[in-house]
C-alpha positions in Angstrom: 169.8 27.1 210.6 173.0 25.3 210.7 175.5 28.5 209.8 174.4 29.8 213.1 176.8 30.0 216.1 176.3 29.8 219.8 178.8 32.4 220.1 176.6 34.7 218.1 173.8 36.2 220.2 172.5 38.5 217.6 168.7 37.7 216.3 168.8 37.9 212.4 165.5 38.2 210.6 164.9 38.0 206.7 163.9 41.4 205.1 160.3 41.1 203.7 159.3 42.2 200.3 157.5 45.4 200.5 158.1 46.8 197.0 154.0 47.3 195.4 152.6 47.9 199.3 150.9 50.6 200.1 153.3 52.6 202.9 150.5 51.5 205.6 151.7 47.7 204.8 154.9 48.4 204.0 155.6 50.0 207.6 153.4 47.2 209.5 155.2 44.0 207.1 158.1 46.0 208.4 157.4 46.5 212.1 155.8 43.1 212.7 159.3 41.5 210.9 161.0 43.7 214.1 162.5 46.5 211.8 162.8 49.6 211.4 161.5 51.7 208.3 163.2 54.6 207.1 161.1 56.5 204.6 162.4 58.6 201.6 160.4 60.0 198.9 156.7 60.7 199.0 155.0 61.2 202.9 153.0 57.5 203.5 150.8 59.6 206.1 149.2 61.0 203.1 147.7 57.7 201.9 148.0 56.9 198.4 151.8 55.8 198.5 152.9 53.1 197.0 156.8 51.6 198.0 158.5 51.2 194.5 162.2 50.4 196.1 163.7 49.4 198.9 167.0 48.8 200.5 168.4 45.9 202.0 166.4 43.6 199.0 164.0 41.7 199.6 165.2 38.0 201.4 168.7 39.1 203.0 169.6 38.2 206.5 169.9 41.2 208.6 169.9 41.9 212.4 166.9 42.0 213.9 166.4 46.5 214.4 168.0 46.6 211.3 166.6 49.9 209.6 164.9 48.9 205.7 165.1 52.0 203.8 161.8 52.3 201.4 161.3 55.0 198.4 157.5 56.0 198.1 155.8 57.6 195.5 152.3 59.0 195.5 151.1 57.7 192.0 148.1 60.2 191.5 151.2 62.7 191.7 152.5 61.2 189.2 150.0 60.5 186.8 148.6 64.0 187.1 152.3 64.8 186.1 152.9 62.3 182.9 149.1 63.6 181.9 150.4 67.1 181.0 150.4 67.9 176.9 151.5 63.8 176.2 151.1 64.3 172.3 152.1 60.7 171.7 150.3 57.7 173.0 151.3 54.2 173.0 150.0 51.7 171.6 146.9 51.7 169.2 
């Protein structure tokens, strides 16, 4: 684009959106976009993970080997948590 400098010889790259991707896609989206992911929360090698945050947001500019830091939960986890003595249910 037209805000970049000659003088500047640093590749920027825009950080993809991987919120709602499994951690598979999320750390391929992330390594084809020449990034680095840095995983917190749940382990993505356990399959099952889904990416529900993720730091820088989705469409800045950053150096291209930036690291994107992603939080992964393991929803069946979860729901097996949330399932426990619920006495009230939403809804109907």
């Amino acid at each position: 684009g037209p805000g970049l400098s000659s003088s500047s010889e640093k590749e920027t790259v825009e950080v993809p959106d991987v919120v709602n991707m499994s951690g598979v896609l999320a750390n391929k989206t992330i390594t084809s976009n020449r990034l680095n992911l840095r995983i917190v929360g749940a382990d993505i090698s356990e399959g099952g993970t889904v990416a529900i945050s993720q730091t820088p947001a989705p469409g800045e500019v950053v150096e291209i080997g930036s690291v994107v830091t992603v939080e992964f939960i393991n929803p069946e986890v979860v729901e097996e948590i949330s399932d426990s003595d619920t006495p009230v249910v939403p809804g109907d």
